[in-house]
C-alpha positions as CSV (number, residue, x, y, z in Angstrom):
1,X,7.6,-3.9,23.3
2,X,8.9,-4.0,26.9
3,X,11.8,-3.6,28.9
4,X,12.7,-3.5,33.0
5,X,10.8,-0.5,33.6
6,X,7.6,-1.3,31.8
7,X,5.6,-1.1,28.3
8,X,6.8,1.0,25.4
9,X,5.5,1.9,22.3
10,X,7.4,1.3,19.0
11,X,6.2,3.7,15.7
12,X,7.9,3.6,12.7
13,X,6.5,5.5,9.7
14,X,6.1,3.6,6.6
15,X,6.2,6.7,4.3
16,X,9.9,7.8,5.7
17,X,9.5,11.2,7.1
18,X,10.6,9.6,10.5
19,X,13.8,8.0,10.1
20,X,14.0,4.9,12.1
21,X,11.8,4.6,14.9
22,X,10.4,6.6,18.0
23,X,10.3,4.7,21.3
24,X,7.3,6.0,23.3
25,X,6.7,4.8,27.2
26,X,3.2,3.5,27.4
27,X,2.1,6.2,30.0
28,X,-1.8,6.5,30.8
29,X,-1.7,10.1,29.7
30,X,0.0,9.5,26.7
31,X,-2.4,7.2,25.2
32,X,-5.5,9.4,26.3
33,X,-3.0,12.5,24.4
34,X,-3.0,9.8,21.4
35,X,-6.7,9.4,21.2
36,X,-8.1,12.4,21.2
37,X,-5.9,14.4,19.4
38,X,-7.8,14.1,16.6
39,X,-7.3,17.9,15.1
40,X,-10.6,19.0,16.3
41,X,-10.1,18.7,19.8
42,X,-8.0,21.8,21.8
43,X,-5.1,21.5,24.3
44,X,-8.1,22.7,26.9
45,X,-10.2,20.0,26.2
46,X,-7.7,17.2,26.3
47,X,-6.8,18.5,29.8
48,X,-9.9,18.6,30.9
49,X,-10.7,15.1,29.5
50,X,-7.8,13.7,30.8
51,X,-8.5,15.0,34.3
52,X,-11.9,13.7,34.5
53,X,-10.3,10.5,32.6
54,X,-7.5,9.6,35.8
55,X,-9.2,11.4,38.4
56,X,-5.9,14.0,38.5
57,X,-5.3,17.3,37.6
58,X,-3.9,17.5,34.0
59,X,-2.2,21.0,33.5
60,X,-2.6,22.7,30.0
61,X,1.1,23.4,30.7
62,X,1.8,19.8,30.7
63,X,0.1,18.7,27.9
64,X,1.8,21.5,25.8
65,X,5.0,20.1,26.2
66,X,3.6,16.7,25.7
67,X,2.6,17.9,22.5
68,X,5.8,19.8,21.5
69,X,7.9,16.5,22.1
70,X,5.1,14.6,19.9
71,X,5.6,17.5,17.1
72,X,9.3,17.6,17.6
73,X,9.1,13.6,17.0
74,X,6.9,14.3,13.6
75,X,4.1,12.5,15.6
76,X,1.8,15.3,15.1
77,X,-0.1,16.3,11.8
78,X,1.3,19.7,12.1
79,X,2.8,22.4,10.0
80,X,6.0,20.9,10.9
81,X,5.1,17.7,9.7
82,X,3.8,18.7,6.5
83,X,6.7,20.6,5.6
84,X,9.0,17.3,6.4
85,X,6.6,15.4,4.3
86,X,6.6,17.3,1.6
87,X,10.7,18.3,1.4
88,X,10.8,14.1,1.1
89,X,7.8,13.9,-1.8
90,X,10.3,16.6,-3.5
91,X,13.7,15.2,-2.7
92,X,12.1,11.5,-3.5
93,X,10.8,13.3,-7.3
94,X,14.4,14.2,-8.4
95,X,15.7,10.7,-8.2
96,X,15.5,9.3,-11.3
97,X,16.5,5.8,-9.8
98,X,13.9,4.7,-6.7
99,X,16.4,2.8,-4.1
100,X,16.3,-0.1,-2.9
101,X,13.6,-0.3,0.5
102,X,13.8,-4.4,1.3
103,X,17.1,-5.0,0.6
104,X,18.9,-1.7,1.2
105,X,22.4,-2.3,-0.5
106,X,23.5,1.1,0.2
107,X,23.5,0.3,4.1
108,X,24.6,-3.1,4.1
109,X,27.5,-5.6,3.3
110,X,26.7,-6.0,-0.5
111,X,28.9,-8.9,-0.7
112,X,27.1,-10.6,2.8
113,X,23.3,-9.6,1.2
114,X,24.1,-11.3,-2.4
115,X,25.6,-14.2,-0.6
116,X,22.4,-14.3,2.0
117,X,20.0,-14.1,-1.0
118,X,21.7,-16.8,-3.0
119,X,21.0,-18.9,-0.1
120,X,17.4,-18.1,-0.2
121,X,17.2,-18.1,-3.3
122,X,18.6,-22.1,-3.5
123,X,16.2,-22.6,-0.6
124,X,12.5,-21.9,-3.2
125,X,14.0,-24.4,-5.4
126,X,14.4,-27.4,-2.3
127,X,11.2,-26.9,0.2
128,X,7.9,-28.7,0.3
129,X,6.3,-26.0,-1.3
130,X,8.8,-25.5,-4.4
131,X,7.9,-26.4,-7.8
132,X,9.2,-29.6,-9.6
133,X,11.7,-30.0,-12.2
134,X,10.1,-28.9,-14.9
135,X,6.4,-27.0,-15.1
136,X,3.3,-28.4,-16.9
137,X,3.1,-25.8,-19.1
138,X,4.1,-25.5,-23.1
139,X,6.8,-23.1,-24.0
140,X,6.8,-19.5,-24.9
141,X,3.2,-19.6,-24.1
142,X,3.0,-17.7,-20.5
143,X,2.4,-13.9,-21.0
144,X,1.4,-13.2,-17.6
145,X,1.7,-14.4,-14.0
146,X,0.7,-13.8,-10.4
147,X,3.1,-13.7,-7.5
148,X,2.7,-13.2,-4.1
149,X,4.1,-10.0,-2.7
150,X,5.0,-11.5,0.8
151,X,8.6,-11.7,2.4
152,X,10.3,-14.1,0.6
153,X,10.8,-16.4,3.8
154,X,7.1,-17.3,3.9
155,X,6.4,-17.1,0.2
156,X,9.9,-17.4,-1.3
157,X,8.7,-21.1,-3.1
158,X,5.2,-19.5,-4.6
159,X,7.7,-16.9,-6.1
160,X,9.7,-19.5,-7.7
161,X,6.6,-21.1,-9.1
162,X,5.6,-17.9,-11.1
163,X,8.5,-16.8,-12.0
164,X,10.0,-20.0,-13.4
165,X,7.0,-20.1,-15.5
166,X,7.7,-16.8,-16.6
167,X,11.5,-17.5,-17.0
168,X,11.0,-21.0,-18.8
169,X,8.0,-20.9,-20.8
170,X,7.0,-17.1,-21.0
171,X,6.8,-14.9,-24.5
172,X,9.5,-13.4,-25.2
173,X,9.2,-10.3,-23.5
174,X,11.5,-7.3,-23.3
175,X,8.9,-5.3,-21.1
176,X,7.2,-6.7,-18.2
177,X,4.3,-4.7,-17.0
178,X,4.0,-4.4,-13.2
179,X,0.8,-4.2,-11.4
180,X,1.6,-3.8,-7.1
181,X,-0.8,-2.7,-4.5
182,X,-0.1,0.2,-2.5
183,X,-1.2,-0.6,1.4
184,X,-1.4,3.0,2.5
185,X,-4.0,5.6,1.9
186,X,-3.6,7.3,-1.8
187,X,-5.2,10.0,-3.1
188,X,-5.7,8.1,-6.8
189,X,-6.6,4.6,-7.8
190,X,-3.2,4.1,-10.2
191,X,0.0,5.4,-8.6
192,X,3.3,5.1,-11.9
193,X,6.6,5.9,-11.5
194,X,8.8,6.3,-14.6
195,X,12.0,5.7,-12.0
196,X,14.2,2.8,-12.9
197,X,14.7,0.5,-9.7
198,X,17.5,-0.6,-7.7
199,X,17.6,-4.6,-6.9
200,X,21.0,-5.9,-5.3
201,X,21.5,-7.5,-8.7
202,X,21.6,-4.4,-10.7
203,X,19.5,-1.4,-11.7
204,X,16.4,-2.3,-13.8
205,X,15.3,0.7,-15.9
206,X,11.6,1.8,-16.4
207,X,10.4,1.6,-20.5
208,X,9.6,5.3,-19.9
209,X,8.2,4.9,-23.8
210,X,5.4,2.6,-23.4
211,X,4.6,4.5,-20.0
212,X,4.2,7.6,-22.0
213,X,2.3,5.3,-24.9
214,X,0.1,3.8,-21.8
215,X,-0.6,7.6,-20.0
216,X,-1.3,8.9,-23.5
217,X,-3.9,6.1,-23.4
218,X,-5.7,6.0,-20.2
219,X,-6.0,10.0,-19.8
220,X,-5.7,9.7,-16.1
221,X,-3.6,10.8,-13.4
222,X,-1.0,8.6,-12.2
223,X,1.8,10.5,-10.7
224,X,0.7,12.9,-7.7
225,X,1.1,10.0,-5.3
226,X,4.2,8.9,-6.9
227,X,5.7,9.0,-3.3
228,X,4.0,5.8,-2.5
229,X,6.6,3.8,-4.3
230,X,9.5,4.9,-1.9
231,X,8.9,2.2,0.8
232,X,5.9,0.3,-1.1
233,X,7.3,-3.7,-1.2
234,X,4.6,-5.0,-4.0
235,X,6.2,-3.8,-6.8
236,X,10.0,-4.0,-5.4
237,X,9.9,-7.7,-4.9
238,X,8.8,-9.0,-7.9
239,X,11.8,-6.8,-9.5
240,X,13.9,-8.4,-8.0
241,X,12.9,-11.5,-8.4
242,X,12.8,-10.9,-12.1
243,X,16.6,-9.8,-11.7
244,X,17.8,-12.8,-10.2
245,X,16.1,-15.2,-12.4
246,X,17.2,-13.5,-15.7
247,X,20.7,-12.1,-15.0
248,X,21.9,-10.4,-17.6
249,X,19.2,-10.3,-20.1
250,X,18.1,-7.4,-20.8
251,X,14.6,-6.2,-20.0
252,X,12.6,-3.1,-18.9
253,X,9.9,-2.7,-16.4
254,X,6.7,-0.5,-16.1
255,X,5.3,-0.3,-12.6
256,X,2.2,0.8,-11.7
257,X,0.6,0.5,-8.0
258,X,-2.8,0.1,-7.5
259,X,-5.1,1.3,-4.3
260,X,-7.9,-0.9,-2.5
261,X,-11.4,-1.4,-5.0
262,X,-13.4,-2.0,-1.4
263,X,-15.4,1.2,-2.1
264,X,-16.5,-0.6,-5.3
265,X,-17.6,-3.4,-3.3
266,X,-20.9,-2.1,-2.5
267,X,-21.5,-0.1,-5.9
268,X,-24.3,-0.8,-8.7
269,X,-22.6,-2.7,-11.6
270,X,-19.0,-3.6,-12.5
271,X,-16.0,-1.7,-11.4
272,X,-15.6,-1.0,-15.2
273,X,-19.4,0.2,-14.9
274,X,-19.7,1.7,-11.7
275,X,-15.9,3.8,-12.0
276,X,-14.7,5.2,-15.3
277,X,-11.2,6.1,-14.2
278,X,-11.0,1.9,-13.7
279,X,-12.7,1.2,-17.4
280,X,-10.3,4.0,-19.0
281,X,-7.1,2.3,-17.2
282,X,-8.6,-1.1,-18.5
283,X,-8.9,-0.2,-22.0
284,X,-5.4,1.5,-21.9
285,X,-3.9,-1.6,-20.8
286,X,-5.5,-3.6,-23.9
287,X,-4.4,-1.5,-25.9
288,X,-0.6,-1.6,-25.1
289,X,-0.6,-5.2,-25.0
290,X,-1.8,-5.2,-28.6
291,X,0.7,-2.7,-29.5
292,X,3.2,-4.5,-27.8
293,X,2.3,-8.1,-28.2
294,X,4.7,-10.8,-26.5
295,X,7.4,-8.1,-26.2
296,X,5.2,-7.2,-23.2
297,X,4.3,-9.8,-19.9
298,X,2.1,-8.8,-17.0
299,X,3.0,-9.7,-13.6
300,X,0.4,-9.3,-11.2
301,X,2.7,-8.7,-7.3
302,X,-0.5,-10.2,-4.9
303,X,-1.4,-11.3,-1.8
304,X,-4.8,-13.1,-1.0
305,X,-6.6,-13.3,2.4
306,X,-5.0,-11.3,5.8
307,X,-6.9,-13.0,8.9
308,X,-6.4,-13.4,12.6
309,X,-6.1,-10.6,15.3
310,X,-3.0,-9.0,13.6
311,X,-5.3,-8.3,11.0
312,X,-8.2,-6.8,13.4
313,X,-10.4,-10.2,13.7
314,X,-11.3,-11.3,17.4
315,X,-10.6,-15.3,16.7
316,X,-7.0,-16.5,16.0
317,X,-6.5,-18.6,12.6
318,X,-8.3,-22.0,14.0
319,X,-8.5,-25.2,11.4
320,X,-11.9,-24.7,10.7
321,X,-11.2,-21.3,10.0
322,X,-8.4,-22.4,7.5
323,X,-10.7,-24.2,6.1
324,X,-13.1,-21.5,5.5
325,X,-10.8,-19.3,4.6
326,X,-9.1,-21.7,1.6
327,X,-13.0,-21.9,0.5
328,X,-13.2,-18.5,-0.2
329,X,-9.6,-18.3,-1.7
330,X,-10.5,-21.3,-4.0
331,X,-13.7,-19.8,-5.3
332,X,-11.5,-16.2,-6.1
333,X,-9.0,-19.1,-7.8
334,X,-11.4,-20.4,-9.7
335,X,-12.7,-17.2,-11.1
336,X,-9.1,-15.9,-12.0
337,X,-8.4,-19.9,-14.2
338,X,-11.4,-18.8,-16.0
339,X,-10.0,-15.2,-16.6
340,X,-13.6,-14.2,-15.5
341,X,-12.8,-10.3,-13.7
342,X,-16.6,-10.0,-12.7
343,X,-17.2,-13.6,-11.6
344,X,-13.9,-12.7,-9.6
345,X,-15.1,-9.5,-8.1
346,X,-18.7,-10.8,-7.0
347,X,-16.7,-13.6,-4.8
348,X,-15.8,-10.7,-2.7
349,X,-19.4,-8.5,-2.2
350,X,-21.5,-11.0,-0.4
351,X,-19.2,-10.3,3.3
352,X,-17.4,-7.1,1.4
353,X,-14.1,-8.8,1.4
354,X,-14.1,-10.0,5.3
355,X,-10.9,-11.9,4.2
356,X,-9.1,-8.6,4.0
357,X,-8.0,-9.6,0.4
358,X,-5.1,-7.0,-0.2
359,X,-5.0,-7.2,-3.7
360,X,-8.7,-7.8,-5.6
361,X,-7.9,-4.2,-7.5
362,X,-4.5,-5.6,-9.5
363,X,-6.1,-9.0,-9.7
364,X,-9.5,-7.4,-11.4
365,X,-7.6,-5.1,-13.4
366,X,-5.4,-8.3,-15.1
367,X,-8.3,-10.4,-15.5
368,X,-9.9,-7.8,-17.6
369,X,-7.2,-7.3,-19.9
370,X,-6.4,-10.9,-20.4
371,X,-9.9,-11.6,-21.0
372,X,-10.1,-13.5,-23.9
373,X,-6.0,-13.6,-24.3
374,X,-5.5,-16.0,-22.0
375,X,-6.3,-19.0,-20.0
376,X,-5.4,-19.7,-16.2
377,X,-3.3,-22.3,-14.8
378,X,-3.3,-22.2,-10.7
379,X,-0.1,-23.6,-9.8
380,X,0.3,-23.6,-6.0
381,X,-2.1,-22.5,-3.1
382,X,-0.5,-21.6,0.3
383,X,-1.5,-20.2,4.0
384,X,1.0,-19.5,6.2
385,X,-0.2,-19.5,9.3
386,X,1.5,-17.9,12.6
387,X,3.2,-20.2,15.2
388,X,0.3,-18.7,18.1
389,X,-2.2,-18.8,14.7
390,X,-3.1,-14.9,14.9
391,X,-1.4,-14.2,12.0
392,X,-2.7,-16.1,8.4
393,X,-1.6,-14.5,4.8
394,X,-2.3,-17.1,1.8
395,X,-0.7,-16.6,-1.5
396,X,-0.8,-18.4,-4.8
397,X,0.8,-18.8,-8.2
398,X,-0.6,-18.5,-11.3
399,X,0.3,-18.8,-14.5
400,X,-1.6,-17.5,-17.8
401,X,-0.9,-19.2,-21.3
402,X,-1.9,-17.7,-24.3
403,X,-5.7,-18.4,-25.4
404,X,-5.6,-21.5,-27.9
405,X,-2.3,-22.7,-26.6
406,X,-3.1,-26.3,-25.2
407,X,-2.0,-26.9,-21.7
408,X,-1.9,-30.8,-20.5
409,X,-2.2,-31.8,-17.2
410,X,0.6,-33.3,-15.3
411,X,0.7,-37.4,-15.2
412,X,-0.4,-39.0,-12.3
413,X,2.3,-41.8,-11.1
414,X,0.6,-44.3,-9.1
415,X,3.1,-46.2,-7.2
416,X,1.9,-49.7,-6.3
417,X,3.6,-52.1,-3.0
């Protein structure tokens, strides 16, 4: 950001143990403070660094109160900030209702947000991207769906795609079974929560027995990073989503995050074969969807490809890199309407998922628990590209009816002049 004076630095902490923001001025010394304090290096060394760095003297006295602002700020990965950290992981464990983080009711005009997101809302159902009147697929057939997980102003009419599949021709579920990714660092693959979640539409309670049923069944841990969920989106927005489109009926949610499989990427085998914790989760899932049948629909919250220099890639989003970019999508696509988890994975090792896929982990772990269940239908394929083009997400919908269900194709009208 800048102002009059010059450049500033905005941070803001995803995980909440800075409220708000911290405004930093983009001195010289700062940003040489920044990169090297790395917890290795001393307060000596910096100074010295720094001095042979701008060609001034750097005091040690100076750069300690440079670094007691940082620590006072919770900039530093001090005592300090680990004690703040962990008074929120406990204060955010006694909840027994995770608030809302998008669409914070609590510090807004409830009556302006509903009226705002009924607005949106009516807008998925009238862009160029929205679905038609009615869906190609048969009734009470879908038992599982992806979604995008971005802001509803880019993806808002993919959303309405799955979810009116889900809504209109889906089983009839009373539990929907969440899969979200978590976009920060976690210390385990599979992050639950047994918290019921706030929506501005009402609170949606978690189905605390089939978690217990599902835990008892995979054996692994999935609540020491339970703090992830506080600010995670994935999960959140396909909630409320699920809210809006089905009022008042009454249904409960399980929601389970999932971290990056890149470090899979380059292992021997399938992830089922080359990581037991991800075969054990797998084999759990099966095994509550037989228990629960079609009281139970999976919803897979997922993004596809992140490219551009946001994203850490030197050329902006050009056509022809659109274009390669929707071939690699389409060949994921095409794995995931054959329900084909491995074919799906390998799309990824050859550049070890240069696309910056966010979400191969949820999408691998659905395919291989529908395999066999269900059958495919890709709905809608979008990029939405950045005005300057450095900033490209795609997203898709898809829809998975139940194996031996027949699913026709639309009609083609052909209008002759």
């Amino acid at each position: 950001m800048r102002d009059r004076t010059g450049m500033y630095l905005l941070v803001r902490d995803p995980a909440g143990v800075i409220d708000g923001a911290v405004v930093l001025p983009a001195d010289p010394l700062l940003l040489i403070v920044l990169q090297l304090a790395d917890g290795q290096t001393t307060i000596g060394e910096i100074a010295s660094k720094a001095t042979h760095a701008t060609g001034q003297i750097i005091s040690i006295e100076l750069l300690r109160d440079m670094v007691m602002q940082l620590d006072e700020a919770y900039l530093l990965l001090t005592d300090r900030f680990v004690e703040a950290w962990e008074a929120k992981r406990a204060e955010f464990a006694k909840l027994t209702v995770r608030e809302a983080s998008v669409f914070r009711v609590e510090k807004a005009d409830r009556l302006k947000m509903l009226a705002d997101l009924g607005a949106e809302f009516r807008r998925h159902t009238a862009g160029h991207d929205s679905p038609p009147a009615e869906l190609a697929l048969p009734r009470f057939a879908v038992s599982a769906i992806f979604a995008p997980h971005i802001d509803y102003i880019r993806g808002g009419e993919v959303y309405n795609w799955s979810y009116r599949a889900l809504a209109e021709h889906g089983v009839s579920a009373e539990t929907y079974f969440i899969l979200g990714v978590v976009h920060r660092p976690a210390m385990h693959r599979f992050i639950a929560t047994k918290k019921a979640f706030e929506t501005p539409f009402g609170t949606v309670e978690c189905d605390t027995a089939l978690l217990d049923e599902f835990e008892k069944e995979f054996g692994g841990e999935l609540y020491v990073d339970e703090y992830q969920h506080v600010t995670e989106h994935s999960i959140e927005l396909q909630v409320v989503y699920l809210k809006k489109l089905l009022g008042d009926k009454p249904f409960k949610i399980v929601p389970i995050l999932v971290s990056s499989f890149n470090d899979l990427l380059e292992a021997d085998g399938s992830p089922m074969e080359s990581d037991p914790e991800v075969a054990a989760f797998i084999n759990a899932l099966k095994k509550v969807m037989d228990s629960r049948g079609d009281r139970m629909a999976l919803i897979g919250g997922v993004d596809f490809s992140h490219c551009g220099p946001e994203f850490g890639d030197e050329e902006p989003n050009t056509p022809e890199r659109m274009q390669s970019i929707e071939v690699g999508d389409k060949a994921a696509l095409d794995a995931i309407a054959a329900v084909d988890a491995e074919r799906f994975f390998d799309t990824f090792r050859p550049d070890l998922n240069a696309r910056k896929v966010c979400s191969v982990g949820p999408m691998y772990i659905a395919l291989s628990a529908l395999k066999g269940r269900s059958q495919g239908v890709v709905q809608k394929y979008v990029q939405s590209n950045s005005n300057d083009k450095n900033c490209l997400v795609s997203f898709a919908s898809v829809a998975f009816v139940k194996a031996g269900v027949e699913v026709k194709k639309p009609s083609k009208i052909i209008l002759l002049s």
